[in-house]
C-alpha positions as CSV (number, residue, x, y, z in Angstrom):
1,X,106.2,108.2,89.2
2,X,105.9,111.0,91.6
3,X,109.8,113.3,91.9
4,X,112.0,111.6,89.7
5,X,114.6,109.9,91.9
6,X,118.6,109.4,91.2
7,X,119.5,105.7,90.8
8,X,121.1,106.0,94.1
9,X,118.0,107.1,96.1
10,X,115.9,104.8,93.9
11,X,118.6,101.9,94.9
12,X,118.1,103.3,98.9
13,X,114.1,103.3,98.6
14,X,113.9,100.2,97.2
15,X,116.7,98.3,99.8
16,X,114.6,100.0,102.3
17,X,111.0,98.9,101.2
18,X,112.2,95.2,100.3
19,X,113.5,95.4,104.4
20,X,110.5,96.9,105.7
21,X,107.9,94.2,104.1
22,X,110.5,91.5,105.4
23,X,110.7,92.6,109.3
24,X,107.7,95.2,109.6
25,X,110.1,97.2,111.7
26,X,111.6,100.6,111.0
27,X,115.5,100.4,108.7
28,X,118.2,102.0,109.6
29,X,120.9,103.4,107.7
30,X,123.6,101.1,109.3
31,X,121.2,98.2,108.0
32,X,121.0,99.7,104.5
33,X,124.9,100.0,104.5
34,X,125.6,96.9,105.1
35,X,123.6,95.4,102.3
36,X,123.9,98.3,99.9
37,X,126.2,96.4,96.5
38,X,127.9,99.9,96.0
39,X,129.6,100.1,99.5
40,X,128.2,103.3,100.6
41,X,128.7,104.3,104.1
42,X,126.4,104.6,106.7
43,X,126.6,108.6,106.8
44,X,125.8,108.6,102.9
45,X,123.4,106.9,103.3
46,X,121.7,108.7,106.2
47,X,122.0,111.5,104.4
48,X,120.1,110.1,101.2
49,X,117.6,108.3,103.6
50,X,117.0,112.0,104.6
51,X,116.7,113.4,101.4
52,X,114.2,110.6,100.7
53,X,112.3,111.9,104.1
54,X,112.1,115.5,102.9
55,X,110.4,114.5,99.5
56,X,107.6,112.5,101.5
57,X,108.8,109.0,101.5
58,X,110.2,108.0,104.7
59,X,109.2,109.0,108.3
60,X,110.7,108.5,111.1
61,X,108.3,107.2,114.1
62,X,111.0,108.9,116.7
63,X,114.0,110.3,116.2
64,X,116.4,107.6,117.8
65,X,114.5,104.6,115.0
66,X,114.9,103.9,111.6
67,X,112.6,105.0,109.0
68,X,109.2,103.6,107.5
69,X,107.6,104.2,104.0
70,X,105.1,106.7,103.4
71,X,102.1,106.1,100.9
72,X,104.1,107.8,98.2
73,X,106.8,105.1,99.1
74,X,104.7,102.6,98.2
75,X,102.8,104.0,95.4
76,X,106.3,104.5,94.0
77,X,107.5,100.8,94.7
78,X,104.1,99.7,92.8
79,X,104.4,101.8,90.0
80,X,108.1,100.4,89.7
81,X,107.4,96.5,89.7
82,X,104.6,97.2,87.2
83,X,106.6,98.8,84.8
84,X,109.2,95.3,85.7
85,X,105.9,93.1,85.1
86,X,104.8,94.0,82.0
87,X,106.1,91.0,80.0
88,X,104.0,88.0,79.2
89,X,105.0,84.6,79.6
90,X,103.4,81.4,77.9
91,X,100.9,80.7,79.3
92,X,100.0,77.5,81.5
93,X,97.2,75.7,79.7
94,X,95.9,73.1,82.1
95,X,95.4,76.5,84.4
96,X,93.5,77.1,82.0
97,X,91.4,74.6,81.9
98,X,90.8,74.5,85.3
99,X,89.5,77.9,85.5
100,X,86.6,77.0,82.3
101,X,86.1,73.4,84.2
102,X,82.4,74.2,85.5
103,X,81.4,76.6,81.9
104,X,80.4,79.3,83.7
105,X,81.4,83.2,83.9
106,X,80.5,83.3,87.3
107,X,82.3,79.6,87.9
108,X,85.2,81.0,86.3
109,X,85.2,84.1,89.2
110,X,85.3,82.0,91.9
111,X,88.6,79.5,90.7
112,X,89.8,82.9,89.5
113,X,90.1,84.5,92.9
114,X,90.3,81.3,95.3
115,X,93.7,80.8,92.6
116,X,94.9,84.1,93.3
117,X,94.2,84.1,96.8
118,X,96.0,80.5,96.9
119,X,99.0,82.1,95.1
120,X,99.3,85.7,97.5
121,X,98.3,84.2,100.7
122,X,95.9,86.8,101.5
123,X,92.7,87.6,100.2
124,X,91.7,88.1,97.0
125,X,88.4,89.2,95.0
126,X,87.0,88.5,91.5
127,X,83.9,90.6,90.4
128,X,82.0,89.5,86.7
129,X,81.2,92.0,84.4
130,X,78.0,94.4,84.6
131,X,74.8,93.0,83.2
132,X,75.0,95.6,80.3
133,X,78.1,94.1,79.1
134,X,76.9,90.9,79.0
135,X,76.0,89.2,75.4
136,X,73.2,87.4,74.4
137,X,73.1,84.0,73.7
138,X,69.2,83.2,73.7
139,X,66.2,84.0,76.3
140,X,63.2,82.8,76.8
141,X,60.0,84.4,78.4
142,X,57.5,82.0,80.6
143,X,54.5,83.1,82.2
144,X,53.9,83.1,86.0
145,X,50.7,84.6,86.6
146,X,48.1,87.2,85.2
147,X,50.4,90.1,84.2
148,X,53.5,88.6,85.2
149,X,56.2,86.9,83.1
150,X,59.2,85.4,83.9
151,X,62.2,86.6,81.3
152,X,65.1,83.9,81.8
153,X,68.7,85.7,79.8
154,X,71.3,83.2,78.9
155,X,75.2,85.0,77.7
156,X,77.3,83.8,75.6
157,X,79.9,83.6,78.7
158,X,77.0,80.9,79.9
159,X,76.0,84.0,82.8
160,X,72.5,83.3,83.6
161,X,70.1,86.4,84.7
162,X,66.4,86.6,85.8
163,X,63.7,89.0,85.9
164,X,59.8,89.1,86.5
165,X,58.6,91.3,83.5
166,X,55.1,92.8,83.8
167,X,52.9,93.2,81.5
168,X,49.3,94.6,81.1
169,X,48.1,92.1,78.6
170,X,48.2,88.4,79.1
171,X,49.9,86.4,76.6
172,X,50.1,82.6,75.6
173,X,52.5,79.8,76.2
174,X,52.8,80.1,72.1
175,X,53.0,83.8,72.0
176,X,55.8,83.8,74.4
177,X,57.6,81.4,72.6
178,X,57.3,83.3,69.4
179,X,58.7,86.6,71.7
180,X,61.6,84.5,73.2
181,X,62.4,83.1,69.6
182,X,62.2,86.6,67.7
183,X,64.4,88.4,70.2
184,X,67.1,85.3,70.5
185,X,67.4,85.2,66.8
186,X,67.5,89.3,66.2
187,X,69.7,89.9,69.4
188,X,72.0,87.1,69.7
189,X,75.4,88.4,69.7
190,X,74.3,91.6,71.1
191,X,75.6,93.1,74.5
192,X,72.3,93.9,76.7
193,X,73.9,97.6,76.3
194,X,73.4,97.5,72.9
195,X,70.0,96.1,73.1
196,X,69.1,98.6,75.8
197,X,70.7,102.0,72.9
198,X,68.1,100.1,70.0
199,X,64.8,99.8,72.4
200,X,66.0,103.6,73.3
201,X,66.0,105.0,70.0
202,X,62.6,103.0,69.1
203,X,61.2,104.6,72.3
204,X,62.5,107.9,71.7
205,X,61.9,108.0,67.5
206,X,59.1,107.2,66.2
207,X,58.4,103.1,65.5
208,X,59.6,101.1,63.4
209,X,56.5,99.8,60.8
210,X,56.6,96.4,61.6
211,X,54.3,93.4,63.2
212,X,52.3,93.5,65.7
213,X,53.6,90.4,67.5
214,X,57.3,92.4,67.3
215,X,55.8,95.8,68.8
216,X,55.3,93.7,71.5
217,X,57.4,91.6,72.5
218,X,59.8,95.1,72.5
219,X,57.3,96.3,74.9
220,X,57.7,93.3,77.1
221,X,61.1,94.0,77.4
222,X,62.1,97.1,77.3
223,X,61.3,98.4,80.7
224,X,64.0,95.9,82.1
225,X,66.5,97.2,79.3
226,X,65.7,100.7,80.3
227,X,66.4,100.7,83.5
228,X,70.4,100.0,83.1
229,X,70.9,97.0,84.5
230,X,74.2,96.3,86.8
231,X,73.9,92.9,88.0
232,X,77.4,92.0,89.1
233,X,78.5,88.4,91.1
234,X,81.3,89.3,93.9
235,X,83.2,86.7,95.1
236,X,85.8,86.7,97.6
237,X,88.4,84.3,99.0
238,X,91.0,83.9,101.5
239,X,89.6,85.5,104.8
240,X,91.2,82.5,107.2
241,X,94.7,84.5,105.6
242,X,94.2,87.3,107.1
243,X,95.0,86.6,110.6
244,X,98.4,84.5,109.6
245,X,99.5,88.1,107.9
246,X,102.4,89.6,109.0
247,X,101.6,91.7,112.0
248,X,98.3,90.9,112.0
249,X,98.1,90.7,115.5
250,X,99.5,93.9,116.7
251,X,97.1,95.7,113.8
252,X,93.4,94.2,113.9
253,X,92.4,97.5,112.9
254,X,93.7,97.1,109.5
255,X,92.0,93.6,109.4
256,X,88.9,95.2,110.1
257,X,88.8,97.3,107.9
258,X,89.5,95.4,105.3
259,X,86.6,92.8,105.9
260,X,84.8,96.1,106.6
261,X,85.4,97.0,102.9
262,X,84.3,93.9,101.1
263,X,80.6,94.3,103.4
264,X,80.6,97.6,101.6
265,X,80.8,96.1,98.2
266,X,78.5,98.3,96.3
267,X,81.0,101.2,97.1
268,X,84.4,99.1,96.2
269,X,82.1,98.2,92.8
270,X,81.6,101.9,92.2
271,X,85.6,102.8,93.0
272,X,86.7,99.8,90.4
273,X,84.2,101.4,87.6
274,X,85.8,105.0,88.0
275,X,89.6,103.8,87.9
276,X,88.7,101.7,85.4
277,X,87.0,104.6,82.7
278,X,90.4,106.5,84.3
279,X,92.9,104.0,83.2
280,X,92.8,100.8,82.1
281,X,94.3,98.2,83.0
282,X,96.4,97.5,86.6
283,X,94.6,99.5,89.1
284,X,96.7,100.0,92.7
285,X,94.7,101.7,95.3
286,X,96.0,103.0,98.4
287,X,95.9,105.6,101.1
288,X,93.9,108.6,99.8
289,X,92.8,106.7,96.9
290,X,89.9,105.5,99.1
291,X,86.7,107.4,99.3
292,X,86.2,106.0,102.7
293,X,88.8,107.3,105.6
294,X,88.2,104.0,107.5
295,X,89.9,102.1,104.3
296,X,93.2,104.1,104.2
297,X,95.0,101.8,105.8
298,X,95.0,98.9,103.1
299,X,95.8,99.0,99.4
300,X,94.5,97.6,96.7
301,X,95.7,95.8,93.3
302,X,93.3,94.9,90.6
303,X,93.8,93.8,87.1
304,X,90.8,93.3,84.2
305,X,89.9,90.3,83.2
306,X,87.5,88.6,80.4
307,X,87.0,90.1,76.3
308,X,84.4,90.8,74.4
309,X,82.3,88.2,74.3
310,X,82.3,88.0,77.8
311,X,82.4,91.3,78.9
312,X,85.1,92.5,81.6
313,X,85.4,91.7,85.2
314,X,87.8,92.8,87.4
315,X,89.6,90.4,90.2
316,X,92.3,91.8,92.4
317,X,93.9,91.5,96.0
318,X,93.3,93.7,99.4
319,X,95.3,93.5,102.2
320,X,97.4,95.9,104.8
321,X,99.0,99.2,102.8
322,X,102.7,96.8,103.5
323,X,101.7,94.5,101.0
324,X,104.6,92.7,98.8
325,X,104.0,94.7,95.8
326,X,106.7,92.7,94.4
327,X,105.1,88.8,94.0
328,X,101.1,90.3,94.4
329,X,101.2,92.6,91.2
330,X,103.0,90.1,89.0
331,X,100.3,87.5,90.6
332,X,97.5,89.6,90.2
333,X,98.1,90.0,86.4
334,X,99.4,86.3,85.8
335,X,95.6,84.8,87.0
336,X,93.5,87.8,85.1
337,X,95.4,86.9,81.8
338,X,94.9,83.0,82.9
339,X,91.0,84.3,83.5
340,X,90.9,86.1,80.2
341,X,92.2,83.2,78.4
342,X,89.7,80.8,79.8
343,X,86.6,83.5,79.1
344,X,87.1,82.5,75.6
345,X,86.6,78.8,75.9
346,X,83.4,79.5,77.7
């Protein structure tokens, strides 16, 4: 968690943080003082708030004001009420319920974040999990024209996905059914990854001896396997919060870039992958996290959600970098264990 901080400047960060996302104006010592439990006088406390500054988490925006966090700040006051949060209560099982209500995954994403952005006043995100991840429940394969069929995917998470196949030969109503049935009955249960690695080693190795009627309905197939797909729903709730934020106002840069972000999806998408092969689990993005200079004034938090039948999304909050780390990251992991819980009834 960054330099490791005596109680007492821990106690003084914290105070000072808690003020700061309260009044959005800069603390001062006197301020601290007076609300510090261990009685410490102003000038002991000036000189730890100075301490603090000379590690990098204050600043001072003049000399004659109080001081404002840093990033590090921040990051440090994140990583703290993690560490707090990371007890599970029982869960609520009606919530539950009213996340599974339509029996979709991608139903399920959108009560997942409109919840959460309910809960955090601000807006919130829910992504479903790639393509690849998702498992097979059946298919079924339905001709459209001359060299073109029509491949229908149903998960088990009820996550529906369409392609138009094409093929050099023309098959039959009853030779598409008898594809459709042979790959639902040898794949079900299967992640489309998985699939994708078997068709791979077939392609790459020599072929299995088997039926004709096998060899191709493999063939049919495979070139949509092969080609990695990463078909993901975004959703995204709570934009009419953003300009009742705190501040909002005197910083619509901050709200611009923000919405900015979400139109830039595909590069949020690829951030969430890479934290996620880095460390699993609650992901808290801010400042110089973000690839993109024009998004360093918000933060992030994001929390997995979903198992393995139903693959794993990711749903999560974005607001201004003065987010209340305090009641968003204990949020943000109460709804993705609530959206975990109700992937398994799907």
């Amino acid at each position: 968690m960054g330099d490791q901080l005596r109680a007492r400047e821990e106690a003084i960060l914290l105070g000072l943080l808690m003020n700061f996302l309260e009044t959005r104006e800069p603390v001062a010592s006197k301020r601290l003082a007076a609300q510090c439990a261990e009685g410490l006088s102003p000038a002991t406390v000036r000189n730890i708030l100075a301490g603090l500054e000379e590690k990098g988490y204050l600043m001072q925006p003049h000399p004659s004001a109080g001081r404002v966090p840093t990033d590090l700040a921040y990051r440090y006051l994140a990583e703290h009420v993690a560490m707090e949060a990371g007890g599970e209560e029982a869960p609520d099982w009606s919530e539950v319920d009213t996340l599974v209500a339509d029996g979709s995954l991608n139903a399920l994403a959108r009560a997942a974040s409109n919840t959460l952005a309910e809960r955090v006043h601000g807006l919130a995100f829910a992504v479903t999990p790639a393509a690849g991840e998702l498992r097979l429940r059946s298919c079924e394969l339905v001709p459209l024209s001359a060299g073109r069929v029509l491949w229908v995917v149903v998960s088990q998470a009820g996550q529906v996905l369409e392609a138009v196949l094409r093929s050099p030969e023309a098959y039959s109503h009853e030779e598409l059914r008898w594809f459709s049935n042979y790959l639902s009955e040898t794949y079900a249960g299967w992640s489309l990854g998985e699939i994708r690695g078997h068709l791979q080693g077939q392609v790459e190795g020599e072929r299995a001896q088997c039926r004709r009627e096998i060899r191709q309905a493999l063939a049919l197939v495979a070139p949509y396997l092969l080609a990695v797909p990463r078909e993901r729903e975004f959703f995204w709730e709570g934009a009419s919060w953003l300009l009742d934020a705190p501040g909002a106002d005197e910083d619509l840069g901050t709200v611009r870039a923000l919405l900015e972000s979400l139109q830039r999806k595909s590069q949020l998408l690829d951030l969430l992958d890479a934290l996620g092969r880095e460390k699993p689990g609650l992901r808290v993005v801010l400042g110089a996290d973000w690839p993109d200079p024009a998004s360093r004034s918000l933060a992030m938090v994001a929390a997995p959600f979903g198992g393995e039948a139903a693959g794993y999304g990711v749903l999560g909050v974005i607001g201004p970098m003065a987010l209340r780390y305090d009641t968003t990251i204990p949020l943000v992991l109460r709804v993705a264990r609530l959206a975990s819980l109700a992937s398994t009834r799907l």
